[in-house]
N, CA, C and O atoms as a MOPAC input file, in Angstrom:
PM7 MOZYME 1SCF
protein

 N     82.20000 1    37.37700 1   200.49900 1
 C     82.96500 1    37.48200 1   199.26800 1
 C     83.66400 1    36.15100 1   198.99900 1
 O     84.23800 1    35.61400 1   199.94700 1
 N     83.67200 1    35.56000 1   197.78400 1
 C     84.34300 1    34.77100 1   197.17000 1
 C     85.41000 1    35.22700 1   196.03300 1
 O     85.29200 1    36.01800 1   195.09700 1
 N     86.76500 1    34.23100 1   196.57700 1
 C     87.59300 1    34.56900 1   195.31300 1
 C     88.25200 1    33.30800 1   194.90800 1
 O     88.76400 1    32.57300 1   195.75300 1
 N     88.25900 1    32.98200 1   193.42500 1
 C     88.85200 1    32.39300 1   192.66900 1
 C     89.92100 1    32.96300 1   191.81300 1
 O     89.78200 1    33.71700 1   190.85000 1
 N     91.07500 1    32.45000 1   192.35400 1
 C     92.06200 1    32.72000 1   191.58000 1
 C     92.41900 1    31.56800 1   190.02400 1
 O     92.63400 1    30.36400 1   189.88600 1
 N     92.33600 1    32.59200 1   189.22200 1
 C     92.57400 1    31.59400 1   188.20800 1
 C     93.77900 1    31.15700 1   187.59300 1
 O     94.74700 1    31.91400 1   187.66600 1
 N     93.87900 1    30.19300 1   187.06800 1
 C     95.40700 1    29.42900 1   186.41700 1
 C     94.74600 1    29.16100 1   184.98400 1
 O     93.57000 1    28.93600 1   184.69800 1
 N     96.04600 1    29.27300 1   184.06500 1
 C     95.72400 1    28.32900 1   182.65900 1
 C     95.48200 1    27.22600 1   182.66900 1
 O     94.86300 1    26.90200 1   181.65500 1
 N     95.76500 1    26.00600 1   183.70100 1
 C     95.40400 1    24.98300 1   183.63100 1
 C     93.59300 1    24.72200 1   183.76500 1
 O     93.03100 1    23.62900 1   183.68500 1
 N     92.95100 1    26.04100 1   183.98100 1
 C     91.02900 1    25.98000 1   184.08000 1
 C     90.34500 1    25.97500 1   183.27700 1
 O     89.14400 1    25.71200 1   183.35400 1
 N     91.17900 1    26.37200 1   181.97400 1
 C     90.82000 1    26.93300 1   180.22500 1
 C     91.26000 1    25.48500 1   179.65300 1
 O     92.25400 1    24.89100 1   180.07200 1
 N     90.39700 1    24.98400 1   178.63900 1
 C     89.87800 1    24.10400 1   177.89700 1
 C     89.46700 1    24.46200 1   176.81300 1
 O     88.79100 1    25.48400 1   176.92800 1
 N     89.59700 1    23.91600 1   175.26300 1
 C     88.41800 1    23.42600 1   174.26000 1
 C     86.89500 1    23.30400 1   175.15000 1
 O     85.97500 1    24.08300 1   174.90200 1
 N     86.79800 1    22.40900 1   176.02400 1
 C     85.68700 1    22.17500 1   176.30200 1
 C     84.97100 1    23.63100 1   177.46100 1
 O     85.81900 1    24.27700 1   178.07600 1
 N     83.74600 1    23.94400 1   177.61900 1
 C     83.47800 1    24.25700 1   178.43400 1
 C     83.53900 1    24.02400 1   179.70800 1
 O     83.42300 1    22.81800 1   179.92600 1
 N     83.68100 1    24.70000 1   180.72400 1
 C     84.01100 1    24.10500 1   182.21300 1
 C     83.20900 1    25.53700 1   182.69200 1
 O     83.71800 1    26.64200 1   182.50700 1
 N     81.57900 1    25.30100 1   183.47900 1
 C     81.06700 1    25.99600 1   184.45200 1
 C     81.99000 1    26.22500 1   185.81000 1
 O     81.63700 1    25.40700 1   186.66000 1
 N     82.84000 1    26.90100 1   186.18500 1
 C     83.26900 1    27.49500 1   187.52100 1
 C     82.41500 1    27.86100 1   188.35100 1
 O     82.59300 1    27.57900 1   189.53500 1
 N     80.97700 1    28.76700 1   187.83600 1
 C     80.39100 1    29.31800 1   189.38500 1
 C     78.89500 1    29.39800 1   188.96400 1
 O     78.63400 1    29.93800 1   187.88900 1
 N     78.15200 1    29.02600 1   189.54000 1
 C     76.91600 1    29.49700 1   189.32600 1
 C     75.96200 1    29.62200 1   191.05100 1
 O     76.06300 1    29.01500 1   192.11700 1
 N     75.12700 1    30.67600 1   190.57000 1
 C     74.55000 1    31.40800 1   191.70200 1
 C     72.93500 1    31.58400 1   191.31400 1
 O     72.62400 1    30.81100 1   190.40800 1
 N     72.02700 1    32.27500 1   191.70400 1
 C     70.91400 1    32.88000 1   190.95800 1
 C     70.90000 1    33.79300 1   190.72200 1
 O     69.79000 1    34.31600 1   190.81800 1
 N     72.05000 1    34.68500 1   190.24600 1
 C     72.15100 1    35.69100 1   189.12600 1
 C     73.09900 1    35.26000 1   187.77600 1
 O     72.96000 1    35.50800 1   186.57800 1
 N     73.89500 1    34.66900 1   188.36400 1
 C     74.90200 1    34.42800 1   187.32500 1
 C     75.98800 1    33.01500 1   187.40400 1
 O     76.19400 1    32.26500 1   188.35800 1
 N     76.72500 1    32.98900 1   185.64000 1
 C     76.99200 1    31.49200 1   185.78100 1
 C     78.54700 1    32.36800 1   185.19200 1
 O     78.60100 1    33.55700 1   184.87800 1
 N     79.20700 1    31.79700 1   185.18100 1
 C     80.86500 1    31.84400 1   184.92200 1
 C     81.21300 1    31.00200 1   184.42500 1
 O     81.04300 1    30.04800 1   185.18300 1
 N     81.78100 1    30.59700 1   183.24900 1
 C     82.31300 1    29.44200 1   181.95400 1
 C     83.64500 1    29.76500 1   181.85600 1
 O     83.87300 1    30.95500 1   181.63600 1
 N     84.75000 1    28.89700 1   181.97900 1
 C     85.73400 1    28.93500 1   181.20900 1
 C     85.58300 1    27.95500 1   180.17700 1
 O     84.75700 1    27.06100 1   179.99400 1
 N     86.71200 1    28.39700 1   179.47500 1
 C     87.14100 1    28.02500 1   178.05200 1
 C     88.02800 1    28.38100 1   177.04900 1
 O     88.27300 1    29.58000 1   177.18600 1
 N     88.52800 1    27.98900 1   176.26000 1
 C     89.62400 1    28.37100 1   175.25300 1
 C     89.54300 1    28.33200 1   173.86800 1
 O     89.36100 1    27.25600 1   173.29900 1
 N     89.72400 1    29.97800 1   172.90100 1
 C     89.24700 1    29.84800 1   171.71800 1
 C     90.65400 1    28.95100 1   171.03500 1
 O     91.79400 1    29.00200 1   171.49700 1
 N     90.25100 1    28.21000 1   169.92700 1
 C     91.60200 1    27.76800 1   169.19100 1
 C     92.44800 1    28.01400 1   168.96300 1
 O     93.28500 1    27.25300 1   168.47800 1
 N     92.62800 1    29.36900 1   169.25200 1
 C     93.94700 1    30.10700 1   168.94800 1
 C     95.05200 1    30.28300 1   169.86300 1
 O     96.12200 1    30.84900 1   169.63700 1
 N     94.39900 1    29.36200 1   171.61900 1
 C     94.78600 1    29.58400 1   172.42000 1
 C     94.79300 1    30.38600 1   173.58500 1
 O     95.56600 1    30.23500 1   174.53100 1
 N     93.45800 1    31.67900 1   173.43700 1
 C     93.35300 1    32.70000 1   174.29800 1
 C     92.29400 1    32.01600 1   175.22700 1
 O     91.49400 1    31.18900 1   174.78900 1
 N     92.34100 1    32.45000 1   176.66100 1
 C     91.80500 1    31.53100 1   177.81700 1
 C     90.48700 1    32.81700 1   177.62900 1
 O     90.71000 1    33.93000 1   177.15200 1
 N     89.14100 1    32.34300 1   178.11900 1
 C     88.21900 1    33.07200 1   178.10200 1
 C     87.56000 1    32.68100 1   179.24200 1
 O     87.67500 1    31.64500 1   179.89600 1
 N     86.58400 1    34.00500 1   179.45900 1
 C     85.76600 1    33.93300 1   180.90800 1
 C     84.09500 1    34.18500 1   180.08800 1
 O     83.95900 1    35.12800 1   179.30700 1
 N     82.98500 1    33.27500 1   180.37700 1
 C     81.83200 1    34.21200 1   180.10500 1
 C     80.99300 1    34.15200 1   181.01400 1
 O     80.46300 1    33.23100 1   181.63700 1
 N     80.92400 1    35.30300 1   181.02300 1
 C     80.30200 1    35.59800 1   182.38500 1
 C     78.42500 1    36.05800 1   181.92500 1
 O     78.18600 1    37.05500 1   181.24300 1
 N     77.47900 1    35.27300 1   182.37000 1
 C     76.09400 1    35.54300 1   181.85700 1
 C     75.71700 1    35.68600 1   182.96300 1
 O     76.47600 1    35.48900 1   183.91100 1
 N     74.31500 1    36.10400 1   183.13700 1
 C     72.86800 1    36.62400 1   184.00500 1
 C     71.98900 1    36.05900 1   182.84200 1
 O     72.29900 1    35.42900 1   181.83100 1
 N     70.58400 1    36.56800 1   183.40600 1
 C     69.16200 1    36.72000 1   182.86700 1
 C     69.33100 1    37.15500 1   181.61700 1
 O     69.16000 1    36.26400 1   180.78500 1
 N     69.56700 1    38.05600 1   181.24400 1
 C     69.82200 1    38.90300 1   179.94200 1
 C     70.74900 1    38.79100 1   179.00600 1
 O     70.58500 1    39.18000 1   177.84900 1
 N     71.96700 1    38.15900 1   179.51800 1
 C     72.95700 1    38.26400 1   178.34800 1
 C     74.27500 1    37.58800 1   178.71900 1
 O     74.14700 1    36.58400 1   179.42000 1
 N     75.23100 1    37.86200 1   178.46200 1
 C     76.98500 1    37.34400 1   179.01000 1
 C     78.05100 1    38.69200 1   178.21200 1
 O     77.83500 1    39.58400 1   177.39200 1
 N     78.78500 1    38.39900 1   178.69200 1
 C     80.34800 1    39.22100 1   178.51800 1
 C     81.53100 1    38.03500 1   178.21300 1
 O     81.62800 1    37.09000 1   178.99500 1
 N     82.28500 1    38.12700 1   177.21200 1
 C     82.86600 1    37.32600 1   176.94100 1
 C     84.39000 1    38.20800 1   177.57900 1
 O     84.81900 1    39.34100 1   177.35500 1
 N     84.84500 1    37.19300 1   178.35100 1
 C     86.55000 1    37.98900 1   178.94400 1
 C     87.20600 1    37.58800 1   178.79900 1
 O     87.10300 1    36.36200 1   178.85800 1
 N     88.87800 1    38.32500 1   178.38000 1
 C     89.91300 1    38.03800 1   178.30400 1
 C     90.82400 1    37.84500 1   179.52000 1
 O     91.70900 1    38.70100 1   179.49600 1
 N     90.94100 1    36.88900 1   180.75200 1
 C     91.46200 1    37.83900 1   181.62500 1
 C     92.72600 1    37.53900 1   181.44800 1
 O     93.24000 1    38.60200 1   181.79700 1
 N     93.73800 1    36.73700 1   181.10600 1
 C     95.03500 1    36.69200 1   181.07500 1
 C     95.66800 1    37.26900 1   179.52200 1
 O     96.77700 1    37.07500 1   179.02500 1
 N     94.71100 1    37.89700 1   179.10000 1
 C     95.16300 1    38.63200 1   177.26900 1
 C     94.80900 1    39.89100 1   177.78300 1
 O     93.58300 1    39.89300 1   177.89800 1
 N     95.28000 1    40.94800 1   178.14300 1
 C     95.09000 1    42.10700 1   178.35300 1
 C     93.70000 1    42.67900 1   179.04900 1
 O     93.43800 1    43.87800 1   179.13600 1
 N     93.10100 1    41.91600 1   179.38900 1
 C     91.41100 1    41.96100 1   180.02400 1
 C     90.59900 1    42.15300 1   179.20400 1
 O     89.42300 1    42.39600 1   179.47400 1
 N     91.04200 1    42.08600 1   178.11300 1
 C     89.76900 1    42.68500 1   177.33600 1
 C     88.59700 1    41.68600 1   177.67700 1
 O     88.62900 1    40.57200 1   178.20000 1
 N     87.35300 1    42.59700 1   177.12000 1
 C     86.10300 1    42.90200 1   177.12600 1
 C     85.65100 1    41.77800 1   175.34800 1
 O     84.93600 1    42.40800 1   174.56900 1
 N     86.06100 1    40.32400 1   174.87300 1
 C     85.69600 1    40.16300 1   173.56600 1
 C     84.81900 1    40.22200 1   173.23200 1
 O     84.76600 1    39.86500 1   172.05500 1
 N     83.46600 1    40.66100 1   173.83500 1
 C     82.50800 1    40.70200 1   173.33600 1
 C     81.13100 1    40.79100 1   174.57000 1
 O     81.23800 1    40.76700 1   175.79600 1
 N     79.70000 1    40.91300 1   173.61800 1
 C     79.26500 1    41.39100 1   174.75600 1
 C     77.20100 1    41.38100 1   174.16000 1
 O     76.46400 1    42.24800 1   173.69000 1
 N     77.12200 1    40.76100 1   174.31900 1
 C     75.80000 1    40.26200 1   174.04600 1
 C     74.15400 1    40.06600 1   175.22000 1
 O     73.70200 1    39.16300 1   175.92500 1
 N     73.74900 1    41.43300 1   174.87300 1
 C     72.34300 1    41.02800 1   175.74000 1
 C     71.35600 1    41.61300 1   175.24200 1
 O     71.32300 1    42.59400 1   174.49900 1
 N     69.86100 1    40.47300 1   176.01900 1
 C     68.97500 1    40.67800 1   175.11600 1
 C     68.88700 1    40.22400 1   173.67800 1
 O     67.96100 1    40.61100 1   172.96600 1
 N     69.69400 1    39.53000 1   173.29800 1
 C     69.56800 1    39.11400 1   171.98700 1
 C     70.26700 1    39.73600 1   171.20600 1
 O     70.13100 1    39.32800 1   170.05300 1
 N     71.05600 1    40.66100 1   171.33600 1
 C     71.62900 1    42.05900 1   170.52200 1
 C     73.39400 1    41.99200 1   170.65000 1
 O     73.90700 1    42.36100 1   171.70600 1
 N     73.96300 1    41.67000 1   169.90000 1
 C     75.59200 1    41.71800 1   169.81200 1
 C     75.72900 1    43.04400 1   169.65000 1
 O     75.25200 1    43.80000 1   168.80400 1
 N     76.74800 1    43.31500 1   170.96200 1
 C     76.82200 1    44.73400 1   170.78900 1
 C     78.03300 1    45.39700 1   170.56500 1
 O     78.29800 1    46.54600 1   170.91800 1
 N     78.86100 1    44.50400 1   169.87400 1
 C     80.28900 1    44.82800 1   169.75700 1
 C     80.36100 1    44.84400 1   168.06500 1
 O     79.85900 1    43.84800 1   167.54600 1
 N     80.78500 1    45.60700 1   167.37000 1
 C     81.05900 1    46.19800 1   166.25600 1
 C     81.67500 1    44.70500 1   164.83000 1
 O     82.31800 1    43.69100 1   165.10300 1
 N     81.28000 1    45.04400 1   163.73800 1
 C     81.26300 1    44.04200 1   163.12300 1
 C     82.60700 1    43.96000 1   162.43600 1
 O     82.96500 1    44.76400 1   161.57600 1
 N     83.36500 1    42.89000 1   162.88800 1
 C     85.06400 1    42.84000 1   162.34300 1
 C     85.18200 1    41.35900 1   161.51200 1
 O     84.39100 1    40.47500 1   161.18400 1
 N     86.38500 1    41.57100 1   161.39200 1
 C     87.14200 1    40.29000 1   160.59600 1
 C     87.39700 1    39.29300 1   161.79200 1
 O     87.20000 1    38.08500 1   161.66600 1
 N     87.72100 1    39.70900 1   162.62900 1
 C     87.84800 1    38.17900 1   163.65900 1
 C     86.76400 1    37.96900 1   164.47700 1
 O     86.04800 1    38.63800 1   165.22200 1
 N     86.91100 1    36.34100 1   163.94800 1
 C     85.94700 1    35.22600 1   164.34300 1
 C     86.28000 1    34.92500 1   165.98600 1
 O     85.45600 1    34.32300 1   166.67500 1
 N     87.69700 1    35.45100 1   166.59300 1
 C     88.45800 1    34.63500 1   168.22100 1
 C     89.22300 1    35.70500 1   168.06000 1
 O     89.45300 1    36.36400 1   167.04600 1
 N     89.65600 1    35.83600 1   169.31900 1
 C     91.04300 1    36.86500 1   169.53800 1
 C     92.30100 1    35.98500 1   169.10100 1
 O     92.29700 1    34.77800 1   169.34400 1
 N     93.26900 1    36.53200 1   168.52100 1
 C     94.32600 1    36.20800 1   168.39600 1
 C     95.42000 1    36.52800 1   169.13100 1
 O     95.00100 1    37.14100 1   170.11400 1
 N     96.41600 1    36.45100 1   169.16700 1
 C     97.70200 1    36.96800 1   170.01500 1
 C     98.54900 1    37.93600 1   169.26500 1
 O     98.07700 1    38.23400 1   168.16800 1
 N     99.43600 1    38.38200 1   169.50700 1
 C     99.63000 1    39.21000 1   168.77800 1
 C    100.43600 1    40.40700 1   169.86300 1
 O    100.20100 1    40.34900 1   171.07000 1
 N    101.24100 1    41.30600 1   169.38500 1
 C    101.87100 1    42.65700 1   169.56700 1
 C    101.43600 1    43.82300 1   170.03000 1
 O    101.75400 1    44.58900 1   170.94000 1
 N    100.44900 1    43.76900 1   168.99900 1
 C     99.40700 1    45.24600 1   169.17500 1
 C     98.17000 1    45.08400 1   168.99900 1
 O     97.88800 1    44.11400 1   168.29500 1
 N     96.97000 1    45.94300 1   169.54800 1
 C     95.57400 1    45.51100 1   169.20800 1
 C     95.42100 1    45.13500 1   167.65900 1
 O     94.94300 1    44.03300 1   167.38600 1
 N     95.76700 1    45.91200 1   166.74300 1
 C     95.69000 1    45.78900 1   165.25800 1
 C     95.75400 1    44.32500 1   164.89500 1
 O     95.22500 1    43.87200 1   163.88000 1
 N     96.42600 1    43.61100 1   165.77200 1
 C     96.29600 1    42.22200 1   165.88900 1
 C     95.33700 1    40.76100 1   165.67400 1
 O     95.24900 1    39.63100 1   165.19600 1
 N     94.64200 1    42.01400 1   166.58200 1
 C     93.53000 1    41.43300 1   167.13400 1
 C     92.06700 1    42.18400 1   167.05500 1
 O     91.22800 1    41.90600 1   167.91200 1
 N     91.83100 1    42.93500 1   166.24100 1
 C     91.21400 1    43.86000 1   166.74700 1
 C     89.80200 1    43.59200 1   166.23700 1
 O     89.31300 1    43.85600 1   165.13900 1
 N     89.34900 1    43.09200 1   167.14200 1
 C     87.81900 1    42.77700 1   167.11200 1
 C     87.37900 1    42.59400 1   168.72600 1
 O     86.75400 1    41.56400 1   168.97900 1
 N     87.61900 1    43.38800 1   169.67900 1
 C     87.01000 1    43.23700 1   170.67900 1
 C     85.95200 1    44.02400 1   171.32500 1
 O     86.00900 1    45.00800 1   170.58700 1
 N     85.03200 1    44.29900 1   172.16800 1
 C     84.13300 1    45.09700 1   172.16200 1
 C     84.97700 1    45.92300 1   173.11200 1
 O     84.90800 1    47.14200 1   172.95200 1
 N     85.68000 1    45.50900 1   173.97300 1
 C     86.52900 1    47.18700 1   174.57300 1
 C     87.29200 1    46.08200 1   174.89900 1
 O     87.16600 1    44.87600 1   175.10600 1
 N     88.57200 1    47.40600 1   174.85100 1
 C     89.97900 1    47.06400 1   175.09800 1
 C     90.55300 1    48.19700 1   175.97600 1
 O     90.20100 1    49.35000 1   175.72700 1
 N     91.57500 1    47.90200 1   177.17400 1
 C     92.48300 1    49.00200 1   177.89400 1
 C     93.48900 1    49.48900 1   176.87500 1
 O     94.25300 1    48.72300 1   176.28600 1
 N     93.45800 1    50.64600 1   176.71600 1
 C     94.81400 1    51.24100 1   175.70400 1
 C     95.94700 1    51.37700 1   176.91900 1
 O     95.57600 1    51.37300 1   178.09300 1
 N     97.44900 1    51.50700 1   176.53600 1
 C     98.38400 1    51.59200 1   177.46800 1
 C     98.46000 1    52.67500 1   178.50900 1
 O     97.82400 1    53.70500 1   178.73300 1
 N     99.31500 1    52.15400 1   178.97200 1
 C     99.31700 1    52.76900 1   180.64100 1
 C    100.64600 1    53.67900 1   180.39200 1
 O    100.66600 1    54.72700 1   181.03700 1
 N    101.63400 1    53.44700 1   179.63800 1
 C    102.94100 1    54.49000 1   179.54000 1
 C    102.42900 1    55.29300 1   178.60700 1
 O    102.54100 1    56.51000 1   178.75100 1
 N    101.66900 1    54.66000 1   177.29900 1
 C    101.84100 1    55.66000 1   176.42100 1
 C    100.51600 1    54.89200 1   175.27900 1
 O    100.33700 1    53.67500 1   175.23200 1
 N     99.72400 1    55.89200 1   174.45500 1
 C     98.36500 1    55.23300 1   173.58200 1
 C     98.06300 1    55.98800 1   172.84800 1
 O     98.40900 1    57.16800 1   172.79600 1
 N     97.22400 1    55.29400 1   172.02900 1
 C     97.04400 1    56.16500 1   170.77400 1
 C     97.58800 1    55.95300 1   169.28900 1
 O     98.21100 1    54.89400 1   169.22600 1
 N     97.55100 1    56.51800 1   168.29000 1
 C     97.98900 1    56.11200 1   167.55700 1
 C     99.34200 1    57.11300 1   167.46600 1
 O     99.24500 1    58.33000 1   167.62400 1
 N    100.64400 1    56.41200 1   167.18200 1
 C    101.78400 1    56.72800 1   167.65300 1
 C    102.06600 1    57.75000 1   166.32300 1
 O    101.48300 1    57.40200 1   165.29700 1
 N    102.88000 1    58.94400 1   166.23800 1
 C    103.40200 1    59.70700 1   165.06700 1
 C    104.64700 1    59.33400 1   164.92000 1
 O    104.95700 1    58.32900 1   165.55900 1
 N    105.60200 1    59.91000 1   164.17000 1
 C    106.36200 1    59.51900 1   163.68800 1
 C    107.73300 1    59.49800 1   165.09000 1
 O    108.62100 1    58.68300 1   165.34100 1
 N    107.33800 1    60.76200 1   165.71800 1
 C    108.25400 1    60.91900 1   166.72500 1
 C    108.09200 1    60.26800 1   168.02000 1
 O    108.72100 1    60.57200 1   169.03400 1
 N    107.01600 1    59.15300 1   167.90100 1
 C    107.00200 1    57.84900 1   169.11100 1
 C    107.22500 1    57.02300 1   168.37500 1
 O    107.18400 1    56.86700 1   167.15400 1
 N    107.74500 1    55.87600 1   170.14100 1
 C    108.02000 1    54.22300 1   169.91000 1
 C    107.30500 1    53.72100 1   170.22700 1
 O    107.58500 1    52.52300 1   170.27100 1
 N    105.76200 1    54.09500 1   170.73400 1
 C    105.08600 1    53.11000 1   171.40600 1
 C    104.23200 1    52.13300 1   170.14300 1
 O    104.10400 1    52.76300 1   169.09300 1
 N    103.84800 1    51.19300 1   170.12800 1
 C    102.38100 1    50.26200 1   169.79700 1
 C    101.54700 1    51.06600 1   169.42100 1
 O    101.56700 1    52.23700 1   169.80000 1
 N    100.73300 1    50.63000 1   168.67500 1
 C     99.20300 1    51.75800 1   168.43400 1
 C     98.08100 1    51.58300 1   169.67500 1
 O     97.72900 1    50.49700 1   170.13400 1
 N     97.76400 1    52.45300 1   169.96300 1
 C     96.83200 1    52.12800 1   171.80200 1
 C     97.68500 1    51.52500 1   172.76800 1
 O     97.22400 1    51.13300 1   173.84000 1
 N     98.92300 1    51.41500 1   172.47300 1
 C     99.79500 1    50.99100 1   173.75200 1
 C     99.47000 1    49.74900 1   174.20600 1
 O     98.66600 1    48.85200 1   173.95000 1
 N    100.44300 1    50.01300 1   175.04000 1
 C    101.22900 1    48.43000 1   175.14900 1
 C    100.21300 1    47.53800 1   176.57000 1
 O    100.56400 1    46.39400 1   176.85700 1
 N     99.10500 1    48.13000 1   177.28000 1
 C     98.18700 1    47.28800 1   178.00600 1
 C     97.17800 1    46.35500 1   176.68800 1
 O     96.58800 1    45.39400 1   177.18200 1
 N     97.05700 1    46.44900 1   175.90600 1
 C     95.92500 1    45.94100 1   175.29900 1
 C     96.49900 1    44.79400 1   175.06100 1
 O     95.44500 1    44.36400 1   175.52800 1
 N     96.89900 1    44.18600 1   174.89200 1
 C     97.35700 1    42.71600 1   174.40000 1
 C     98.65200 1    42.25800 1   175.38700 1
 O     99.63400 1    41.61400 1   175.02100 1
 N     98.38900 1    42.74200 1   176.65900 1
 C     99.78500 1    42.21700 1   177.68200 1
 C     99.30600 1    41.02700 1   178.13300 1
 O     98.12800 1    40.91000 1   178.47000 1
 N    100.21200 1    39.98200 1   178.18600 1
 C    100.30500 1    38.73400 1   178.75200 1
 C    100.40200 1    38.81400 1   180.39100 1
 O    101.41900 1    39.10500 1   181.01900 1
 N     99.19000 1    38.50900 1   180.91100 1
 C     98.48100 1    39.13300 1   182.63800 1
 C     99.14000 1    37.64200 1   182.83300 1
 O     99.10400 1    36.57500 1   182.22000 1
 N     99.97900 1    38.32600 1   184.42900 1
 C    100.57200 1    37.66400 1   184.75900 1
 C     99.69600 1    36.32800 1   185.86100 1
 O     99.88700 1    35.12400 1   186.03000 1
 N     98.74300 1    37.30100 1   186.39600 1
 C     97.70000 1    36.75700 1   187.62800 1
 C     96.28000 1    37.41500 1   187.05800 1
 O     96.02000 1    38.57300 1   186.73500 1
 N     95.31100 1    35.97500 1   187.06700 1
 C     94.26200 1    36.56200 1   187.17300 1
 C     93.14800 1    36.18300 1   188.40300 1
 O     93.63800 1    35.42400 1   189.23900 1
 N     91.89700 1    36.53200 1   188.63300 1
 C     90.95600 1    36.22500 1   189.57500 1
 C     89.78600 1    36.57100 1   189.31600 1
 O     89.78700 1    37.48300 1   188.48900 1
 N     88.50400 1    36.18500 1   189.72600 1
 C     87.61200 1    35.52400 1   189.64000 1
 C     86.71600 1    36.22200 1   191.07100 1
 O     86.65800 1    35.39900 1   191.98400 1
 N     86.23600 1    37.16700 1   191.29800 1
 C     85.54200 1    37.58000 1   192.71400 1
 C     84.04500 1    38.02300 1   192.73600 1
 O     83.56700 1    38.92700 1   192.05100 1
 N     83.37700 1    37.23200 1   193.64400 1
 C     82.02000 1    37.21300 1   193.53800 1
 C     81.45600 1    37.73200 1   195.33300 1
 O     81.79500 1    37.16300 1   196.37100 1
 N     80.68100 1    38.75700 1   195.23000 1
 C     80.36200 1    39.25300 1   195.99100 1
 C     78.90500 1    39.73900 1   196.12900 1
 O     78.68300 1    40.71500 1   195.41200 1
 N     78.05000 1    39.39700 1   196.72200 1
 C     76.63600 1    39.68300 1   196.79900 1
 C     76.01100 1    39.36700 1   195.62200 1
 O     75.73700 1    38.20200 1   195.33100 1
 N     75.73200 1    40.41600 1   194.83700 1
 C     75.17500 1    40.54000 1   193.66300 1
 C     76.30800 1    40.87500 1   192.29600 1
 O     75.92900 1    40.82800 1   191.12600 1
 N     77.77400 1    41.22200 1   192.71700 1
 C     78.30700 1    41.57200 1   191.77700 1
 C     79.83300 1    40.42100 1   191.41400 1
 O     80.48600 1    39.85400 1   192.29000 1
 N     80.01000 1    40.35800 1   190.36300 1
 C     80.99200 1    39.71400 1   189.87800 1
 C     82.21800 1    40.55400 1   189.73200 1
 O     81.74500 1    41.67200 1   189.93600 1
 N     83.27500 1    40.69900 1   189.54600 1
 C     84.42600 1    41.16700 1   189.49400 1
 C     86.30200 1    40.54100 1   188.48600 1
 O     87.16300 1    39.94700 1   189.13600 1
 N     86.39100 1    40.68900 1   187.79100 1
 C     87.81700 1    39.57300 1   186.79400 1
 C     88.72100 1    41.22000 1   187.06700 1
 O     88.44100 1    42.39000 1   186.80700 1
 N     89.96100 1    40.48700 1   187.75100 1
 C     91.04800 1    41.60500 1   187.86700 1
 C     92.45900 1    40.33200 1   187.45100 1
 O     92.57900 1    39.15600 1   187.79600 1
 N     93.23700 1    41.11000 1   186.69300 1
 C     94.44400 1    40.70500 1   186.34200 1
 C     94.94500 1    41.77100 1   186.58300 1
 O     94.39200 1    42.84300 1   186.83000 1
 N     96.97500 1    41.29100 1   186.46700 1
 C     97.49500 1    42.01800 1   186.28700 1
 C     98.79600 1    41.28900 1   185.85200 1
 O     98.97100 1    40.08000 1   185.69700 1
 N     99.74700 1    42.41900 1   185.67600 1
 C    101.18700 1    41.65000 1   184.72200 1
 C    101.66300 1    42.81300 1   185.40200 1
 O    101.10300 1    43.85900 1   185.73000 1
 N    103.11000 1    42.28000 1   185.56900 1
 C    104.21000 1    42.79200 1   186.17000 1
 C    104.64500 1    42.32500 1   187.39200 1
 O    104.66800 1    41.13800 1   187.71600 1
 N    105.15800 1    43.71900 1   188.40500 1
 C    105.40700 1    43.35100 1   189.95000 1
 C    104.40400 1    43.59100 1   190.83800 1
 O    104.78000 1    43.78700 1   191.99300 1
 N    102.62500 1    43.65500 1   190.51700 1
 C    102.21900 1    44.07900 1   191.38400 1
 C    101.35400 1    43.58200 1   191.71200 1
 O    100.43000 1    44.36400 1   191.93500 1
 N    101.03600 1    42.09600 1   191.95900 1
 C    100.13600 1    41.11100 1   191.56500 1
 C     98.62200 1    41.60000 1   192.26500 1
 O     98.53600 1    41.04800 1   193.36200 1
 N     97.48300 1    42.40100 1   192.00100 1
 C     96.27500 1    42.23400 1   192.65700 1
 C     96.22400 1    43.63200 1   193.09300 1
 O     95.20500 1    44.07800 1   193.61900 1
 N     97.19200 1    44.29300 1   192.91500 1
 C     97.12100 1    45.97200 1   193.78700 1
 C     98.25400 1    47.11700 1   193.01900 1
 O     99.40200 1    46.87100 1   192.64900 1
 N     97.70300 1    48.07200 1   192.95400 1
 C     98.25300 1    49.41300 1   192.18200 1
 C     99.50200 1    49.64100 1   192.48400 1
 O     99.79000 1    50.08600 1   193.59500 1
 N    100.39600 1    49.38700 1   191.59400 1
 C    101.91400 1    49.69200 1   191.70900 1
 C    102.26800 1    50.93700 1   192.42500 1
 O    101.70100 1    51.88900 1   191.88900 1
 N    102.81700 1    51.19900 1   193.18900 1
 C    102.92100 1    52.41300 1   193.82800 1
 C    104.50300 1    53.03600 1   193.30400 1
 O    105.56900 1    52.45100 1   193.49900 1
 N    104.34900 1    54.25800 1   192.65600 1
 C    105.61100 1    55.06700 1   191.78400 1
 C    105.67100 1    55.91500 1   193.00800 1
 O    106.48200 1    56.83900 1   193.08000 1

């Protein structure tokens, strides 16, 4: 097993290859707006990742076939709430509370994981499989225990 822990200082305008293997290559980079990205390709296709913007999933292309739904944003933006941003091919909805809120909640719409500023992220490559885990808060790499 290999692990790369990642920092903002790895994200660039420019492309920067981090890992390549004979299954797969790992790119950082940074859309203009400032969000750090991971793309992670094989044979077939890539996954575009968010890992220090809430993890999302921005997108997701194989085989030739974009398979993430057709929106108004061109890059993720930053932002409050997914509505923000909302052009990603999957997103985590919150962990306290998600959904679209009624009148008698305070939460965000899909809650407050989708657009959290990840405090730690990483980079883990193991046999055949790749792995991007962040997290934000006190629990850097492992499940908060309540």
């Amino acid at each position: 097993m290999k692990k790369f822990n990642l920092s903002h200082e790895m994200f660039s305008a420019a492309t920067f290859d981090l890992y390549e293997d004979d299954n797969f290559r790992v790119s950082t980079f940074k859309y203009p707006s400032g969000v750090e990205a991971l793309k992670v390709s094989n044979s077939r296709g890539y996954l575009t990742l968010l890992p220090f913007y809430g993890l999302m999933v921005w997108d997701a292309v194989f085989d030739g076939i974009t398979l993430k739904e057709k929106d108004g944003f061109s890059q993720p933006l930053f932002g409050k709430q997914i509505s923000d941003t909302y052009g990603a091919f999957e997103f985590t909805s919150g962990l306290l509370a998600n959904g679209n809120p009624s009148p008698e909640d305070n939460h965000v719409q899909h809650g407050e994981f989708a657009t959290a500023r990840m405090d730690h992220a990483a980079l883990v490559v193991d046999d055949d499989t790749i792995t991007v885990t962040s997290d934000y808060g006190l629990c850097p790499y492992n499940w908060c225990k309540f």
